[in-house]
N, C-alpha and C positions, 0 to 999 in steps of 0.2 A: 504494500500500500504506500503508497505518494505521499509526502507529509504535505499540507497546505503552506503553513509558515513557520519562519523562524521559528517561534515559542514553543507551538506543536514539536519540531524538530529538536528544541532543547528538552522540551521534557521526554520525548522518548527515550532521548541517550542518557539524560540521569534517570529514567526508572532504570534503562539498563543496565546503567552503573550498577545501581544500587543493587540488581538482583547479582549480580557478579560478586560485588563488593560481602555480598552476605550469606553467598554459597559455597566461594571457591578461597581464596584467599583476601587480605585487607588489602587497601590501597594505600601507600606511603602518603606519609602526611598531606606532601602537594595537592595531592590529584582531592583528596578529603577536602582539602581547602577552597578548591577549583569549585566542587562540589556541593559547597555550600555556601558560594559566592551563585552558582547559575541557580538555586534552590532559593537567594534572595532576592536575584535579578527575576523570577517566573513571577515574586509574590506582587514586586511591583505591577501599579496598575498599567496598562500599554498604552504608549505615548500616541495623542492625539495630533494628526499633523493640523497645524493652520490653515484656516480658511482660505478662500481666493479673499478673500475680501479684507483677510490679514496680512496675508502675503504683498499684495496692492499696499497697504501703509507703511506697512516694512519696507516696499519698492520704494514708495515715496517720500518716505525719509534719506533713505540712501541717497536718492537722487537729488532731493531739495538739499541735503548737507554735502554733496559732492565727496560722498565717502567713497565711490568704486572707482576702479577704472572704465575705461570704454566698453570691455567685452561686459562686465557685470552693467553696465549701466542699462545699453542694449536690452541684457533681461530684463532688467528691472522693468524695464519700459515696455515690454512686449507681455509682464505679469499684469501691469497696470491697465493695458489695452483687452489682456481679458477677463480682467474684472469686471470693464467699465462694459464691454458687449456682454458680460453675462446680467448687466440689468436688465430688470421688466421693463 
């Protein structure tokens, strides 16, 4: 079976772990560590990307403070243009 996403995909390999880690032999400290760093990263909630509409103010900040270069500017201005056609 295909995993959907990253998370899916992390916790199948810590159950994995975990059945390995509790049948066969321990796993050296590290991997334990590893282990209960990806078991605190799953508990977090999953990050929400920003809107168009957020992405647009962040564009337009960059652009009114002339923080990018040319190539980021460009974006900026093509995120802001579909912002502005995704109005009603």
């Amino acid at each position: 079976m295909m995993t959907p996403d990253f998370r899916s995909l992390c916790a199948e390999l810590l159950n994995g772990l975990d059945e390995i880690a509790h049948s066969r032999y321990p796993f050296p400290g590290y991997t334990r560590c590893a282990m209960d760093r990806a078991r605190a990263a799953l508990s977090e909630p999953e990050p929400v990307a920003p809107t168009l509409t957020e992405q647009a103010l962040i564009a337009l900040h960059a652009v009114a403070t002339g923080a990018n270069d040319t190539r980021e500017q460009h974006q900026d201005l093509e995120t802001i243009r579909r912002a502005l056609e995704a109005l009603p």
